[in-house]
C-alpha positions as CSV (number, residue, x, y, z in Angstrom):
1,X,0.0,0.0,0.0
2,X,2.8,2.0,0.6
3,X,4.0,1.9,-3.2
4,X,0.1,2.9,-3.9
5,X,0.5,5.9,-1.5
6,X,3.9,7.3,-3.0
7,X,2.5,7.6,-6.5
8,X,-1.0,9.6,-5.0
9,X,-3.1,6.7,-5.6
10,X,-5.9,6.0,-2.6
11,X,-5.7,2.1,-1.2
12,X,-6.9,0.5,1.4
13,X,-8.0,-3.0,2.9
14,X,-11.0,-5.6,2.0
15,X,-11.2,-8.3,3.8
16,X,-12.5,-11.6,2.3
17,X,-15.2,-14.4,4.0
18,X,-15.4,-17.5,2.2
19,X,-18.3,-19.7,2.2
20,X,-17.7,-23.0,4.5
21,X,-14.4,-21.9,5.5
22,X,-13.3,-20.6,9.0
23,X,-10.8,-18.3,7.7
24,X,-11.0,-15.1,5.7
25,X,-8.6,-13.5,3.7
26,X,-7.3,-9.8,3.1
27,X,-6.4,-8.0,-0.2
28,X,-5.8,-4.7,-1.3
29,X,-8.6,-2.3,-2.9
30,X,-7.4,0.2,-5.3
31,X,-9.3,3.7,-6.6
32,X,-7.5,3.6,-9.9
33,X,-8.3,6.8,-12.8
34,X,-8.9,4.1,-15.7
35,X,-10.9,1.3,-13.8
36,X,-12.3,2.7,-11.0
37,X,-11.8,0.6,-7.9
38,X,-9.6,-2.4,-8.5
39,X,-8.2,-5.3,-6.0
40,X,-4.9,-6.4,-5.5
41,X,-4.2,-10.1,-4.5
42,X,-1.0,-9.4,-2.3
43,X,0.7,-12.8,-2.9
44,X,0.7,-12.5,-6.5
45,X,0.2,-9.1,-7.3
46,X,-2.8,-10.3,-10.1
47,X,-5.4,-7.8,-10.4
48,X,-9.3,-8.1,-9.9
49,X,-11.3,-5.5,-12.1
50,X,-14.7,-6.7,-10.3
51,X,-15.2,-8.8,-7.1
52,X,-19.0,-10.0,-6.1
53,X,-20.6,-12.6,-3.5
54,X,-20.8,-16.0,-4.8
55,X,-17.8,-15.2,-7.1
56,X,-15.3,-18.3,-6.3
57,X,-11.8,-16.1,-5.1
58,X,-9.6,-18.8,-6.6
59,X,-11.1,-18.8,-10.6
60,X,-10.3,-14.3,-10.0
61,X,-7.0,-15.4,-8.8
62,X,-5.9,-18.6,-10.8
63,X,-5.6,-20.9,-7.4
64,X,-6.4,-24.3,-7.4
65,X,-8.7,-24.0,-5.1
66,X,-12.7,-23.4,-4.4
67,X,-13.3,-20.3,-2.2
68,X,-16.7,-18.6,-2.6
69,X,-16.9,-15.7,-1.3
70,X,-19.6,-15.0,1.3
71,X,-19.0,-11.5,2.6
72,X,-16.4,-8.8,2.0
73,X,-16.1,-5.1,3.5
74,X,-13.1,-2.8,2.7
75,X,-11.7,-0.7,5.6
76,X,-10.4,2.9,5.1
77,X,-7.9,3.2,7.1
């Protein structure tokens, strides 16, 4: 976020529930000129232009995985 902040460009947190899963999962929101507000998956840096309930996190991401997300909320800082 701190890269983000340096070149002017407002970013903050969204944090990620999954369906059936007791863990949730944090990424970064982006207010980009272009795209509007973007999200950032930190561990790979791959960008997601939209981000919905029921969407399944790992198909956005390209993980083998099946996360559907249940709830997410992003926190200004």
């Amino acid at each position: 976020m701190k890269n983000f902040a340096e070149k002017d460009h407002f970013s903050c947190i969204t944090i990620l529930t999954f369906e059936n899963e007791k863990f949730g999962h944090i990424i970064i929101a982006v207010n980009t000129s272009d795209y509007g507000l973007v999200y950032v998956e930190p561990q790979s840096d791959k960008i997601i232009y939209s981000l919905e309930i029921g969407d399944d996190y790992c198909k956005k991401v390209n993980w083998n995985c099946n996360l559907i997300i249940k709830k997410y909320r992003t926190v200004l800082r």
